[in-house]
C-alpha positions, 0 to 999 in steps of 0.5 A: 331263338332258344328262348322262343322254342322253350315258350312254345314250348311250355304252352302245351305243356301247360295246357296238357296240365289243365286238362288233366286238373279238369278231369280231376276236378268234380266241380269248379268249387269243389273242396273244403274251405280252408281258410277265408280271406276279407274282401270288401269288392263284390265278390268273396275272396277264399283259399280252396285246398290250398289253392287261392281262387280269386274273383277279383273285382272292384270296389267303392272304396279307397283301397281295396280294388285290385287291378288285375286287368293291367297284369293280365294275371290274377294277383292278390296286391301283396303278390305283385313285386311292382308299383300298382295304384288303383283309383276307384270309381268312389274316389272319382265320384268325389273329386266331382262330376267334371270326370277328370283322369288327371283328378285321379293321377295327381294323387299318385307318387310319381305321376306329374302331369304335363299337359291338360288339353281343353277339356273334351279328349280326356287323355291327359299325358303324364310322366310316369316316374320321370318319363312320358306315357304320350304314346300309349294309353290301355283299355282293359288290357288292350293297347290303344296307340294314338297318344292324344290323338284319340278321345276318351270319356270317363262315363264307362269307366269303372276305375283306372289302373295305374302300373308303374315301372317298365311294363314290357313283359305283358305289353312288348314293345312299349314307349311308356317306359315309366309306367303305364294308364290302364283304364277298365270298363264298367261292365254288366252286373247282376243287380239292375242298375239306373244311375243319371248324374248332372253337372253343372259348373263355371264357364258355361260347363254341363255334363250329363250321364246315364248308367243303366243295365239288367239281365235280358233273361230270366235266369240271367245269364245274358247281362247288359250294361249301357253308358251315355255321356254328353259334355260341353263347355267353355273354359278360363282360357279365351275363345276356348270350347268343347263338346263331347258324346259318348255311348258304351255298350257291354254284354255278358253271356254265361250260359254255364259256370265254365264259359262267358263271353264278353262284348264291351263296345264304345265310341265317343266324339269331341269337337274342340278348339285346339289350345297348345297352351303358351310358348316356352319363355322365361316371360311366361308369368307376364302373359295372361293365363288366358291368353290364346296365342293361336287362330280361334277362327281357324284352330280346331279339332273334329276326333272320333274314337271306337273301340270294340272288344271281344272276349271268351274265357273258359274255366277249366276248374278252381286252378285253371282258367283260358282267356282270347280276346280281340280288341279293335280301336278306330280314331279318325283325327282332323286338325287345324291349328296355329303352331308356334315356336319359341320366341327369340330371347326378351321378345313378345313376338310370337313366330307362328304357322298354319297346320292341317292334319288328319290322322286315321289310327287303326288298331288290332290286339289279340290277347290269348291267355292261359292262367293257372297254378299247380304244385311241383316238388313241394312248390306251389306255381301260379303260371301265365302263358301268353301269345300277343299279336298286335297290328297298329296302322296310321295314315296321316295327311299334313300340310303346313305353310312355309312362311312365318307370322309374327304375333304380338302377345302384349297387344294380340290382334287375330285374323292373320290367316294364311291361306295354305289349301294350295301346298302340297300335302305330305302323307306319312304311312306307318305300319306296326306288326309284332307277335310275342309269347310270353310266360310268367310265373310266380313260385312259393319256395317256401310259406313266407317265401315267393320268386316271380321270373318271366320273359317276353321274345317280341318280333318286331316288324315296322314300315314307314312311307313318307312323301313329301313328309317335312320335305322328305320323300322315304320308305323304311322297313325295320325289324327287330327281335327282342327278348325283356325278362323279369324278375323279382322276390318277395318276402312276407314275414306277416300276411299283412306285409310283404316286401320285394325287390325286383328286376325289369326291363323294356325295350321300344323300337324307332323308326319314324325319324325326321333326322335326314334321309339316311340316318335311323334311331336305334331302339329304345331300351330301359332297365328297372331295378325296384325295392319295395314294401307293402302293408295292410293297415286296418283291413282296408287300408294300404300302405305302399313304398318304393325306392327305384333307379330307371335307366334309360336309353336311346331315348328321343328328344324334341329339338328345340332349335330345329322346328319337327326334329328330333335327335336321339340321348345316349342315356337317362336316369331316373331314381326316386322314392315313393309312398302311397296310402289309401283306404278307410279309417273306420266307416267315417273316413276316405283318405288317399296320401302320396309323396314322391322324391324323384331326379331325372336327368341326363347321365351319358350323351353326346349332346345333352350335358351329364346332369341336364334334369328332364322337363317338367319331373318337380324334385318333391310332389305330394298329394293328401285328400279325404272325406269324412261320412257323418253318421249321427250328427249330419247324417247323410252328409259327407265333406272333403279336403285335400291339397297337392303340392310340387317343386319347381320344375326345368322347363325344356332340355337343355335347361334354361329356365324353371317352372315355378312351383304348384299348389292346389287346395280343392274341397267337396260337400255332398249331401244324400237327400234321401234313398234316390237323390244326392246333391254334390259341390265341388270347389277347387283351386279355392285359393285361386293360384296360377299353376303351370305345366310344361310338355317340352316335346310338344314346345308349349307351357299349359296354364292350370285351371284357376277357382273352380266351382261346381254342382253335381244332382245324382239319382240311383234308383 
């Protein structure tokens, strides 16, 4: 309680900090220029008296994008005591025009995937530093819990923020405890914009998109922005298809150089057949990759998403700056799918029954914000004070058949569907509510000198209804009060290198438990302690190293000897290293490179062995792409390569057998016919390798795509 009081503390006091630099400040960008700063984003990066004014922007590059939407803090990268890869909307460019997340993280150190779905949602799960992220993903800073069970497209994304590390100071309560997907919207720009992209690929695969926005005004001050997307196709794997639709719409109103409003809305729709990939078996290499072991007259899936967000943001002078916002997102998921489970050991025989689900999420996010920096005795402060309010609804409709049937998967024959209209329908009712201020500063105690310190105190309220849920009739209530610090140091002998060292924590409360009828999960809880160097190279090129160890928890495991049960591991480690580069070499070379050496496994439980290595983490990853700009011999033609390469990994706790190891080698070429048109290929997997991904907790194996050809016609007007 004595923690809470001093947040609220210092809110008004701060407050009453900014109101007095206001009236001291003649105009927002008033004062000499002491010294300017390189920036290749749209807008210009300049040191004002002392004080660092950012327009922080993004960028077509490689390397020199910042992500201040995941922070909710203006940062220059060297200030940032964390792992933060920003991938570009150039980068996603020229891995082709299918627009894939997964593209973008396989080229980041320590993230792995580990389910790709078939196409169409576009929200891959991943783990992050050797835990998953299935339960959260963000959009401009805002929470969208739903996991997959929401859709996502890439049309109106400008680039995609990768945050590293237990992220509970800006986001509270949180499973996503290896790090975190923030995707930022494209947003309204000054210049008008007319961008259409078509794409054309295998297995009867189409995409188009269209970019267009300008000022509605004449002294634009009122901006817009619109995005449209439309996919379909089908896949290597049988029976498989999908279709997507998606609109965006975001509006700028600045009607003076202190206030803007912005109004960013989206909804996308997929229909799909839902594909869960193969069981995990040791026999999984003699099945086909394209084996569907599921009902394709029966299984598929109908979800729609829409996601509204409202900002205001209020500059009180170069050192302060207000910010409110509201984000609402609405997905409604309706499934029917075949579930498996494993097969008994040397079988073929796949035991399976009939699912149907429907899912409505409901979420609220409310984000107030006061950013500023001030000197006090001799130290210069850069403050974050916020307030989050977070309400997340779910009501979700099951039935499932009681009886099993067996499916031959050497001689597959379909049509065996069960008739389960007649069951009854369990109904599970989740309410999530938390509040929580939070503040965070980072002091200059001397030039080359920085210490970064900042808490969060999270109320936590959670409500559970289940009726006839798996067989179980419960209601729940639980509350939780949570304090999560940080803390870090950063050294920065030269401007160009900084190296900190950093302490964090997280925290995620549990109460969905299908155990029994009495017992409760006790709250999830994770420790960071993080090493790090970062280099500029170049200008614009960026070298980033981290060695960290990643405690966790009370964390919750699938149980794959119980179908729907789940139990709880005393605690889990994760140590690792890892090197990202990224940037440009001169004006004729993109290139981005990452390696990653992690161990995640079991330290301390009582049912999981010490030493029982985590699902689907490969010991070594690495990843190397880029593209070279021919200027005077092929001018207007650029050509790309690239491979990603990981070990073996476990496939499922306890540990019984290995995935095997993945590569991949892709390659691009695209050619600017003149001012307007441009014409890309894109081939990947050239050597047509079998890749494997396993998600344990979900009980499947997911075959990677093999040799895929396509072809994107791009015009900008």
């Amino acid at each position: 309680m004595q923690k809470l009081l001093f947040l609220l503390l210092v809110i008004p006091w701060a407050s009453t900090l900014a109101a007095k630099a206001q009236n001291d400040d003649k105009a927002i960008t008033s004062g000499p220029v002491k010294k300017a700063i390189k920036s290749t984003g749209e807008s210009e990066l300049v040191e004002l008296d002392e004080q660092v004014v950012t327009a922080l922007s993004t960028s077509t590059s490689y390397g020199t994008a910042v992500g201040n939407k995941a922070l909710k803090m203006d940062l220059e990268q060297r200030d940032i005591p964390q792992s933060l890869e920003v991938r570009t909307q150039q980068m996603l460019k020229d891995f082709g025009g299918t627009q894939r997340t997964d593209d973008l993280g396989k080229t980041v150190a320590g993230i792995n995937l580990v389910w790709q779905g078939n196409g169409g949602t576009n929200v891959p799960m991943f783990n992050i530093r050797g835990f998953p992220n299935n339960a959260d993903n963000f959009k401009d800073g805002y929470r969208r819990t739903g996991g997959r069970l929401t859709t996502q497209d890439l049309s109106y994304v400008e680039q995609v923020e990768f945050l590293k590390g237990p992220s509970s100071l800006i986001y509270g309560n949180l499973d996503s405890l290896g790090g975190l997907v923030n995707f930022v919207s494209k947003r309204p720009k000054m210049e008008p914009i007319k961008n259409f992209d078509f794409t054309i690929g295998q297995y009867d695969f189409y995409r188009g998109t269209v970019d267009v926005g300008n000022a509605l005004n004449q002294d634009k001050s009122l901006l817009y922005r619109v995005n449209m997307a439309f996919e379909d196709g089908n896949s290597f794997r049988d029976f498989a298809h999908h279709g997507t639709q998606a609109f965006a719409l975001a509006l700028s109103y600045r009607p003076n150089d202190r206030n803007q409003w912005n109004l960013l809305v989206d909804y996308t729709q997929s229909v799909l057949l839902g594909d869960f990939g193969l069981p995990i078996t040791p026999l999984y290499q003699q099945l086909p990759t394209t084996l569907y072991v599921q009902e394709p007259d029966y299984d598929h899936t109908y979800v729609w998403t829409l996601n509204t967000t409202l900002e205001y943001e209020h500059t009180f002078n170069s050192q302060w700056k207000f910010s409110l916002g509201f984000s609402s997102g609405l997905s409604d998921w309706e499934e029917f799918y075949t579930r498996f489970t494993q097969p008994k050991p040397g079988s073929f025989l796949l035991p399976r029954h009939m699912n149907t689900e429907h899912v409505l999420w409901n979420n609220r996010d409310f984000e107030a914000k006061l950013n500023g920096s001030f000197n006090l005795f001799t130290m210069q402060h850069k403050l974050l004070l916020g307030m989050s309010y977070l309400e997340n609804d779910q009501l979700l409709n099951k039935i499932r058949s009681g009886g099993f049937s067996d499916f031959d998967m050497r001689a597959p024959v379909y049509g065996k569907i069960d008739d389960i209209s007649h069951l009854p329908e369990g109904i599970l009712v989740v309410n999530n509510y938390t509040l929580a201020p939070y503040v965070q500063d980072l002091i200059t105690l001397m030039p080359k000198l920085k210490l970064m310190l900042g808490g969060r105190y999270d109320f936590v309220r959670q409500y559970s209804d289940k009726q006839q849920f798996f067989g179980v009739n419960r209601s729940d209530t639980q509350e939780d009060a949570q304090f999560t610090p940080r803390a870090a140091l950063i050294y920065q002998p030269f401007f160009s290198t900084s190296l900190y060292f950093s302490y964090s924590t997280s925290f995620a409360q549990r109460i969905n438990n299908l155990l029994d009828d009495t017992q409760r999960y006790k709250p999830e809880k994770g420790k960071q302690y993080e090493f790090g160097i970062k280099q500029t190279l170049f200008d614009t090129f960026s070298l980033n190293i981290a060695a960290y160890e990643l405690i966790r928890s009370n964390a919750v495991v699938s149980d794959i000897r119980k179908q729907d049960r789940s139990f709880q591991i005393g605690e889990q480690r994760s140590r690792g290293l890892e090197v990202d580069l990224s940037g440009e070499l001169g004006e004729h070379i993109r290139l981005t490179a990452s390696y990653a050496l992690t161990k995640a496994e079991v330290t301390r439980d009582n049912v999981m062995p010490a030493g029982t290595e985590r699902y689907g983490v490969p010991r070594h990853a690495m990843s190397i792409f880029g593209v070279y700009h021919f200027t005077e011999a092929l001018p207007g033609v650029e050509v790309g390569t690239g491979m990603n390469y990981s070990t073996k990994t476990q496939a499922q706790m306890p540990n019984t057998f290995e995935i095997d190891a993945n590569w991949q080698w892709d390659a691009m070429v695209n050619y600017q016919l003149n001012k307007i048109f441009k014409v890309q290929l894109n081939l990947k997997n050239i050597t047509n390798e079998r890749n494997y991904v396993v998600s344990a907790d979900y009980g499947y194996i997911s075959p990677l795509m093999p040799r895929t050809l396509s072809a994107t016609i791009s015009a900008n007007f």
